[in-house]
FILUMFI-443757 format. One line per field, with one value per atom (N, C-alpha, C, O): residue in three letters; atom name; x, y, z. Coordinates in nm, 2 decimals, padded with zeros to 4 digits. Example, Ala and Ser with C-alpha at 12.3 -4.5 7.8 and 13.67 -1.06 7.14 Angstrom:
BEGIN
code [Ala  Ala  Ala  Ala  Ser  Ser  Ser  Ser]
site [N  CA  C  O  N  CA  C  O]
east [01.32  01.23  01.32  01.42  01.28  01.37  01.29  01.34]
north [-00.57  -00.45  -00.33  -00.33  -00.22  -00.11  00.00  00.11]
up [00.78  00.78  00.78  00.85  00.71  00.71  00.79  00.80]
This chain:
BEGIN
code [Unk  Unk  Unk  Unk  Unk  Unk  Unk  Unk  Unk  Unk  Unk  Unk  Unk  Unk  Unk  Unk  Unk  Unk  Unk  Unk  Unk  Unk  Unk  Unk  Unk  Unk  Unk  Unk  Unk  Unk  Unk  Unk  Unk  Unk  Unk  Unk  Unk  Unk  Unk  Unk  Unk  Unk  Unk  Unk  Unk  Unk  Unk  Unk  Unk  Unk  Unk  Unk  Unk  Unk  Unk  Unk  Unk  Unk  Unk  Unk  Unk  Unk  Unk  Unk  Unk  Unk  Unk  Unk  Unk  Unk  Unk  Unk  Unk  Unk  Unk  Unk  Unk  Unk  Unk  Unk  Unk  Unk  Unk  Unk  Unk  Unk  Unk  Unk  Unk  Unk  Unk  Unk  Unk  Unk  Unk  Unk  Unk  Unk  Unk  Unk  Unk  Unk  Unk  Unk  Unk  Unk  Unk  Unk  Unk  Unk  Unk  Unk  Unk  Unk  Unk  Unk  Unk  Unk  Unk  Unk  Unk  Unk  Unk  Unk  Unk  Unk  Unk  Unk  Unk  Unk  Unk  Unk  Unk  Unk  Unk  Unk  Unk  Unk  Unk  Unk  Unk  Unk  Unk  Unk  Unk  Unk  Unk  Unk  Unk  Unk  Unk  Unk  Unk  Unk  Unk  Unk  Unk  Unk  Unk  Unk  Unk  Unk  Unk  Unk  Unk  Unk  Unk  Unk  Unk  Unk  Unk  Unk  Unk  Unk  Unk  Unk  Unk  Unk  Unk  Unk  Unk  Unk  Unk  Unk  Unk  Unk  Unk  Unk  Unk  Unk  Unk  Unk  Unk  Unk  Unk  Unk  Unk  Unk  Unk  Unk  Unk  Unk  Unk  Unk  Unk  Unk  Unk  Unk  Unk  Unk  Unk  Unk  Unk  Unk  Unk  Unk  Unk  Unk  Unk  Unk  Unk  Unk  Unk  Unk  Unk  Unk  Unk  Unk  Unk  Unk  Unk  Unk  Unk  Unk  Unk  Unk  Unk  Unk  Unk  Unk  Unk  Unk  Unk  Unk  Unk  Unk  Unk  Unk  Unk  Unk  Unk  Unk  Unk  Unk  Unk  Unk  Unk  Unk  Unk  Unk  Unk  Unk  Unk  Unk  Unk  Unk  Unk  Unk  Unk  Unk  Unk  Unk  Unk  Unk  Unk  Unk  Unk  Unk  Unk  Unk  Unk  Unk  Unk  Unk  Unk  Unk  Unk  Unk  Unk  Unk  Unk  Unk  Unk  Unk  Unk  Unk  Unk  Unk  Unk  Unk  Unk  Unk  Unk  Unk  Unk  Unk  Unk  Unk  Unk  Unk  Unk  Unk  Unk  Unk  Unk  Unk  Unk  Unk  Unk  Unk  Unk  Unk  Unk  Unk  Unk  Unk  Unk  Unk  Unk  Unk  Unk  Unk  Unk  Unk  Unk  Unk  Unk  Unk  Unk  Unk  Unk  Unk  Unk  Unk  Unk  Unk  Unk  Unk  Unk  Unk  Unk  Unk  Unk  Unk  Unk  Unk  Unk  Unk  Unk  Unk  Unk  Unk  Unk  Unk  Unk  Unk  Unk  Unk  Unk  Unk  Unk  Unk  Unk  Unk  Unk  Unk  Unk  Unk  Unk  Unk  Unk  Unk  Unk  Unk  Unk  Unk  Unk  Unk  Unk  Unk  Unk  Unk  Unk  Unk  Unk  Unk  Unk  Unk  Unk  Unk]
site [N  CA  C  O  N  CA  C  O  N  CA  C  O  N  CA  C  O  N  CA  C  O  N  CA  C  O  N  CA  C  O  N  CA  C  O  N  CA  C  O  N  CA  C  O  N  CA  C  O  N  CA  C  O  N  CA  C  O  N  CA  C  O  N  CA  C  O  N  CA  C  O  N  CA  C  O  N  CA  C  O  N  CA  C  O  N  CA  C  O  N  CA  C  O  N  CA  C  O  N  CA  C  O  N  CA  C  O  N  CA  C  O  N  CA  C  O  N  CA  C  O  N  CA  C  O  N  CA  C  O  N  CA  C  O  N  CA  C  O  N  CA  C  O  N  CA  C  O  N  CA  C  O  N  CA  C  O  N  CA  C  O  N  CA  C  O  N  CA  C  O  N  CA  C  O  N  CA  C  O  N  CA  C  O  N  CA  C  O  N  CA  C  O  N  CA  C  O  N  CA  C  O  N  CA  C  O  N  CA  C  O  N  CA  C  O  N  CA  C  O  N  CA  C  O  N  CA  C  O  N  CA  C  O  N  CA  C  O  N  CA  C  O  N  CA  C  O  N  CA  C  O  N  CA  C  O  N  CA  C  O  N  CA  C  O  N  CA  C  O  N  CA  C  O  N  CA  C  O  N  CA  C  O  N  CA  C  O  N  CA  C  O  N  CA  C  O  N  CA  C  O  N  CA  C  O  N  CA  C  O  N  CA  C  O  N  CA  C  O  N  CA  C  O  N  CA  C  O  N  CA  C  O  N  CA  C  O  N  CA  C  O  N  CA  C  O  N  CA  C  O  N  CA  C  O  N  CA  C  O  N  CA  C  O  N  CA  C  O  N  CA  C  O  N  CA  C  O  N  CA  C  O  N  CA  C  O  N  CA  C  O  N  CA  C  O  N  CA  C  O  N  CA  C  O  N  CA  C  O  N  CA  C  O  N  CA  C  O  N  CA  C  O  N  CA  C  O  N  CA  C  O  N  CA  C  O  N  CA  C  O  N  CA  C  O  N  CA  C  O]
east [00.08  00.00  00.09  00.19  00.03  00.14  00.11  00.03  00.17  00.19  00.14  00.18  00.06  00.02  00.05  00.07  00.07  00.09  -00.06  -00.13  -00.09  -00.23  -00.21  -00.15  -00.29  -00.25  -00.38  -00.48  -00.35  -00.47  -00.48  -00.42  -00.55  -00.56  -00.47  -00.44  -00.38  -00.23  -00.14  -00.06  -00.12  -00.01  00.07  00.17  00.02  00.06  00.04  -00.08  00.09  00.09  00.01  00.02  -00.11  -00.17  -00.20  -00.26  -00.14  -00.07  00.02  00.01  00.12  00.22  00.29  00.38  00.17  00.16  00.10  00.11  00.02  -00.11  -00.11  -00.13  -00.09  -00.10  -00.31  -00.41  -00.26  -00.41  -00.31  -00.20  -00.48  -00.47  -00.46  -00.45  -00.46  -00.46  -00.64  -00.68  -00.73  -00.86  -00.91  -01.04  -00.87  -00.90  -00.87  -00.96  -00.73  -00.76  -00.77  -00.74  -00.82  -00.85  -00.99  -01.03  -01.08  -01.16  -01.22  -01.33  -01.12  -01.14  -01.06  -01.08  -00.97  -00.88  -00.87  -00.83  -00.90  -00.90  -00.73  -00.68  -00.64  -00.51  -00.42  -00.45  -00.32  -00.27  -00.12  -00.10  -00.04  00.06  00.14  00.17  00.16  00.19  00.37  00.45  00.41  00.56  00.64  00.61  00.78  00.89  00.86  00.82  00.91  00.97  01.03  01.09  01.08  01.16  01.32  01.34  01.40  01.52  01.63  01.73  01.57  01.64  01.63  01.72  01.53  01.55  01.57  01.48  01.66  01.65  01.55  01.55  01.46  01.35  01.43  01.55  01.29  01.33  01.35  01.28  01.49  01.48  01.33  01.31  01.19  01.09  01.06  01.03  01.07  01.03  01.11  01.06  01.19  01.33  01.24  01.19  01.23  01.21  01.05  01.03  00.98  00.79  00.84  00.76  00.95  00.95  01.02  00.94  01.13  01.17  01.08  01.07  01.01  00.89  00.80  00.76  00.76  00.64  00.71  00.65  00.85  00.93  00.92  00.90  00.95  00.95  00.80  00.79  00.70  00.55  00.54  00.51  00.56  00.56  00.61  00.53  00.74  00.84  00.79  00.81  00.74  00.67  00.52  00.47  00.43  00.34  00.34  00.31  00.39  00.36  00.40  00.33  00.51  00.52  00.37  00.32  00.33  00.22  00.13  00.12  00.07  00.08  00.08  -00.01  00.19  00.25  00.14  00.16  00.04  -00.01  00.12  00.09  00.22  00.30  00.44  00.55  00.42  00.58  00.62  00.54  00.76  00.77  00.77  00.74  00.80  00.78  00.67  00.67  00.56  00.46  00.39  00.38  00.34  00.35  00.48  00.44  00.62  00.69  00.68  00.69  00.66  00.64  00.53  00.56  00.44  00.28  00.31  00.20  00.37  00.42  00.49  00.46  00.62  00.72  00.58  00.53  00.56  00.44  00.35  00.31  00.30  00.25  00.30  00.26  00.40  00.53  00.62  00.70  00.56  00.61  00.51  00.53  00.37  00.23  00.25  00.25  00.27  00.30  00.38  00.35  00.47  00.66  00.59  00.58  00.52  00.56  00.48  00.51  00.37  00.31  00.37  00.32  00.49  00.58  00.73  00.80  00.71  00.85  01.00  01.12  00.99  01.11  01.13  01.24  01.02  00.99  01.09  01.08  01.17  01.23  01.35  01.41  01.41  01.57  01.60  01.71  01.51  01.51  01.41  01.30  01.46  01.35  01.32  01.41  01.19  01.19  01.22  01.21  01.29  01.32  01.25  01.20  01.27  01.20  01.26  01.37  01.18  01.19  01.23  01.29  01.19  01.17  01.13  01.12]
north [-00.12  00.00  00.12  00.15  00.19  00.34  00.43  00.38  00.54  00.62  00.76  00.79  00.85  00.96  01.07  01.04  01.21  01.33  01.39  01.35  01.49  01.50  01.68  01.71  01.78  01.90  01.98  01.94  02.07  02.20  02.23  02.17  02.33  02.41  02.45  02.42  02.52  02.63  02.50  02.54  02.38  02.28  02.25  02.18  02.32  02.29  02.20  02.17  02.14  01.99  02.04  02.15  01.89  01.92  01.82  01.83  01.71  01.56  01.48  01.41  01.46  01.45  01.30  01.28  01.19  01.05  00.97  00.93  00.96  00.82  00.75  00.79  00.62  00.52  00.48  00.49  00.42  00.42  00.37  00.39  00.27  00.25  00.41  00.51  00.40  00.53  00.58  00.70  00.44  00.50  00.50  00.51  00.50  00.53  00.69  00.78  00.73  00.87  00.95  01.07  00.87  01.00  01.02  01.12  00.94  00.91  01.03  01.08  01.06  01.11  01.22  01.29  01.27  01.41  01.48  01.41  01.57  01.69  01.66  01.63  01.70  01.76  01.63  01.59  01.58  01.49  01.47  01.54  01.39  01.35  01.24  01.25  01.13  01.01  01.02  01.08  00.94  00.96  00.86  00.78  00.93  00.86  00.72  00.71  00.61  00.53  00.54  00.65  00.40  00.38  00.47  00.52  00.48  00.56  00.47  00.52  00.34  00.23  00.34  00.35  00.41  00.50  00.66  00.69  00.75  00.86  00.96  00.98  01.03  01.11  01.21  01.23  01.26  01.30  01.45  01.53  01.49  01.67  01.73  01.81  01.68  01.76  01.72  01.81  01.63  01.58  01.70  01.76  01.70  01.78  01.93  01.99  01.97  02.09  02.20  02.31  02.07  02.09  02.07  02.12  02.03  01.98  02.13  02.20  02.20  02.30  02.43  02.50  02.41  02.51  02.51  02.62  02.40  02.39  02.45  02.50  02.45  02.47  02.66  02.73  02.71  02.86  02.94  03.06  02.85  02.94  02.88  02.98  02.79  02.76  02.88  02.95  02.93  03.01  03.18  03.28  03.18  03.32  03.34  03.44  03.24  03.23  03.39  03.50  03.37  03.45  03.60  03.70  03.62  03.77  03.82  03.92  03.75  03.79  03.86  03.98  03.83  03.86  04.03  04.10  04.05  04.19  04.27  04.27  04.33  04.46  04.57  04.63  04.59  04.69  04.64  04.71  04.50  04.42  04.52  04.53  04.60  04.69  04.64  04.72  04.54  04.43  04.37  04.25  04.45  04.30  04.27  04.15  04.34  04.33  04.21  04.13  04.22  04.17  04.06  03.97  04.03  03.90  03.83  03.72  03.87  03.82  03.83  03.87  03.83  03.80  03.69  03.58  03.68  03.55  03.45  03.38  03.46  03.33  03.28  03.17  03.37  03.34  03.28  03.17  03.33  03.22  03.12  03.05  03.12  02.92  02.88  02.79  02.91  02.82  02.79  02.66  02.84  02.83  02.75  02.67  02.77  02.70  02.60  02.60  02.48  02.34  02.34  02.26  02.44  02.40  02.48  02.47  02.56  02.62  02.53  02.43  02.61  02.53  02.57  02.53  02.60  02.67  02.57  02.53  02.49  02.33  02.22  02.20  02.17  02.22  02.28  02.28  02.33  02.38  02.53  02.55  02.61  02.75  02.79  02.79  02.80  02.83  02.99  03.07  03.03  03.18  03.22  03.17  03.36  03.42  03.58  03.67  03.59  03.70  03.84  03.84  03.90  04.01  04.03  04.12  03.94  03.96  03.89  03.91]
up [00.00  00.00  00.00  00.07  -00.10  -00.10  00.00  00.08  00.03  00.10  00.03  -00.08  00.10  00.04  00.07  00.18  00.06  00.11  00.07  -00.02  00.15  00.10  00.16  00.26  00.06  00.02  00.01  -00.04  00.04  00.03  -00.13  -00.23  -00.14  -00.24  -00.29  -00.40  -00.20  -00.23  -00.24  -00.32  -00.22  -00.25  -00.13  -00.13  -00.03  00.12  00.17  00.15  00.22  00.29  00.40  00.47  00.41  00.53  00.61  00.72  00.55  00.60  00.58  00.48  00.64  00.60  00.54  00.46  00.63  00.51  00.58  00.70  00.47  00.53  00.41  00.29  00.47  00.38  00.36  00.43  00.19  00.11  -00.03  -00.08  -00.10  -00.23  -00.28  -00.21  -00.41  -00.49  -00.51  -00.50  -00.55  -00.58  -00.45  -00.46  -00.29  -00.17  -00.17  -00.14  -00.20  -00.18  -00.30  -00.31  -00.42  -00.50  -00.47  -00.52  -00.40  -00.37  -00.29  -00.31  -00.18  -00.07  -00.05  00.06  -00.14  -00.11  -00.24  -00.33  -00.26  -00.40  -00.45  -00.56  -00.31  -00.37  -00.30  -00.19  -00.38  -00.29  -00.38  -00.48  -00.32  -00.44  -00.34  -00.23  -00.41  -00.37  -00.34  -00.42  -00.20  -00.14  -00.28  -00.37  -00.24  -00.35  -00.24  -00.13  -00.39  -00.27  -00.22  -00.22  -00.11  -00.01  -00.02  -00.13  00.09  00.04  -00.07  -00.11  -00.10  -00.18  -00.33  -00.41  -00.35  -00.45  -00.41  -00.33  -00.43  -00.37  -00.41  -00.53  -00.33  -00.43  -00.54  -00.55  -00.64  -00.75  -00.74  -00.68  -00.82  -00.82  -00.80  -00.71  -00.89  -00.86  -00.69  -00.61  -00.65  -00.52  -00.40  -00.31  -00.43  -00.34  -00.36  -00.26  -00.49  -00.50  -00.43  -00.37  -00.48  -00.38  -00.26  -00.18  -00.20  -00.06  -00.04  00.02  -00.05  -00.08  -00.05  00.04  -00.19  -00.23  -00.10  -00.06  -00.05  00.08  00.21  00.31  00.20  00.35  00.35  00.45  00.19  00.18  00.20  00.20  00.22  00.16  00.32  00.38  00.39  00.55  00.60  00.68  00.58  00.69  00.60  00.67  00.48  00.48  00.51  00.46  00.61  00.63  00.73  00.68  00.84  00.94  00.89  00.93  00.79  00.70  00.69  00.74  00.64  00.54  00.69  00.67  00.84  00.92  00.96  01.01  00.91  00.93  00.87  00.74  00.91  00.82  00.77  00.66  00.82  00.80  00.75  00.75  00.71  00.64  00.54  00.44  00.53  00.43  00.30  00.21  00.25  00.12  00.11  00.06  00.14  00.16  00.01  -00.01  -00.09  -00.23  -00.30  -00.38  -00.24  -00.30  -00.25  -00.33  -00.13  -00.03  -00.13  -00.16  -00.17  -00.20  -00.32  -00.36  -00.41  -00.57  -00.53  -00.59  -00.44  -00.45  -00.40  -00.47  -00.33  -00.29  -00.35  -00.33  -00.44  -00.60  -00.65  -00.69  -00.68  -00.78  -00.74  -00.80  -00.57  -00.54  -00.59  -00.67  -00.56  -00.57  -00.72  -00.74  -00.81  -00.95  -01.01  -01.10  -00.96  -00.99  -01.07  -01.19  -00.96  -01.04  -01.17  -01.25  -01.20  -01.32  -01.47  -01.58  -01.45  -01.53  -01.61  -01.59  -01.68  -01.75  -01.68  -01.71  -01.63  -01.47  -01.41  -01.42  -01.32  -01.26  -01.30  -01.42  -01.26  -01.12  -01.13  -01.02  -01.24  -01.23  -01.18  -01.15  -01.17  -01.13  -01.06  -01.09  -00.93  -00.84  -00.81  -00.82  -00.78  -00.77  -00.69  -00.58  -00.70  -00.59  -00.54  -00.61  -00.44  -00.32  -00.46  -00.50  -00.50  -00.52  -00.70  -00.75  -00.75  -00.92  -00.98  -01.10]
């Protein structure tokens, strides 16, 4: 039985792995994306990079927070363009960055 990550809207993890067939959680979760295997294969550049991407849109959660963050426009464009990343031709060799 695989192993699932299971994800909001925005691509945020909102569980971090529960095992299930595949037609159990397509069944049952909108957003999901199934774990690499075992470490006998090492996950994939895109794997590394969503995991990456989830760690940056985590640690600029509480920015966003700030009514008075002096970048907060630039903050709320880069967060845009993690949520984005993976469905771009950028995916996964160039990751975005804070401020262009």
């Amino acid at each position: 039985m695989a192993k699932w990550i299971i994800k909001d809207a925005d691509g945020n993890i909102t569980n971090p792995a529960i095992k299930g067939t595949e037609d159990w959680v397509k069944a049952n979760f909108e957003h999901y994306e199934e774990l690499p295997p075992s470490t006998q294969n090492p996950p994939s550049k895109e794997w590394e990079e969503r995991r990456w991407r989830n760690g940056e849109l985590h640690n600029t959660d509480v920015l966003l927070l700030l009514p008075d963050h002096p970048d907060k426009d630039s903050l709320t464009a880069y967060r845009q363009a993690l949520r984005d990343w993976p469905s771009t031709g950028d995916f996964p060799d160039t990751r975005p960055t804070l401020g262009s």
